[in-house]
C-alpha positions in Angstrom: 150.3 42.7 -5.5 149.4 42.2 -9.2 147.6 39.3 -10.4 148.9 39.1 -13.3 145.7 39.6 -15.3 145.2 43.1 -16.7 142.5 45.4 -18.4 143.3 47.3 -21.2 140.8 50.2 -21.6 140.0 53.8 -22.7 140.1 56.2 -19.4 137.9 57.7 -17.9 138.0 60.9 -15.8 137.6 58.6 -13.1 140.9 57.7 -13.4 143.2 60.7 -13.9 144.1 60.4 -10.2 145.9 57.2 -11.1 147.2 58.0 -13.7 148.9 61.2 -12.3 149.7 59.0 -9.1 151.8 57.1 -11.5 153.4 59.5 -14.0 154.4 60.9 -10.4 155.9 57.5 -8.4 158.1 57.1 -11.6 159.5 60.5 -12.3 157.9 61.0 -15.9 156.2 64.2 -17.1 154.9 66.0 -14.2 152.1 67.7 -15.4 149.5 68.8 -13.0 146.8 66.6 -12.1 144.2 68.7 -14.2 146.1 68.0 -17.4 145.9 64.2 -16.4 141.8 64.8 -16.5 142.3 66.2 -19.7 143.9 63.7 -21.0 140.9 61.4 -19.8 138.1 63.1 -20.6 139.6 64.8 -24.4 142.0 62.1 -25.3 139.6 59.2 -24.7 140.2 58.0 -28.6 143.8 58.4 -28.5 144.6 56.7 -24.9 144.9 53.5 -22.8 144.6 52.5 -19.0 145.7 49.5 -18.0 144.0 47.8 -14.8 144.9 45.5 -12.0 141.5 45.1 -10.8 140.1 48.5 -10.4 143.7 49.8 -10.1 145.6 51.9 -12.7 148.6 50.3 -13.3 149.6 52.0 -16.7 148.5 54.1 -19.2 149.7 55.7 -22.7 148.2 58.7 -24.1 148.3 60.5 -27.4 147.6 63.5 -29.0 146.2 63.3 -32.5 
């Protein structure tokens, strides 16, 4: 359950499980979980995870 209080963050490779786990539940680009560490790890500048606690909840990534 959310708590309604969220961090807004860069990611970290720590979280490209999440974020994969997420792009997944909701049908949006199903790219491999590598690419997802890729975006965590070479995107970092370009990208945002949003956290319920220590959960990803949402992210948005870009390419610059």
């Amino acid at each position: 359950m959310a708590s309604g209080a969220l961090t807004i963050r860069p990611p970290t490779p720590d979280d490209a499980a999440g974020l994969w786990r997420i792009a997944d539940e909701v049908g949006l680009d199903r790219n491999s979980p590598y690419m997802y560490l890729v975006f965590c790890r070479d995107f970092v500048d370009t990208s945002a995870v949003a956290l319920d606690g220590d959960r990803p909840v949402g992210f948005v990534t870009g390419y610059r």
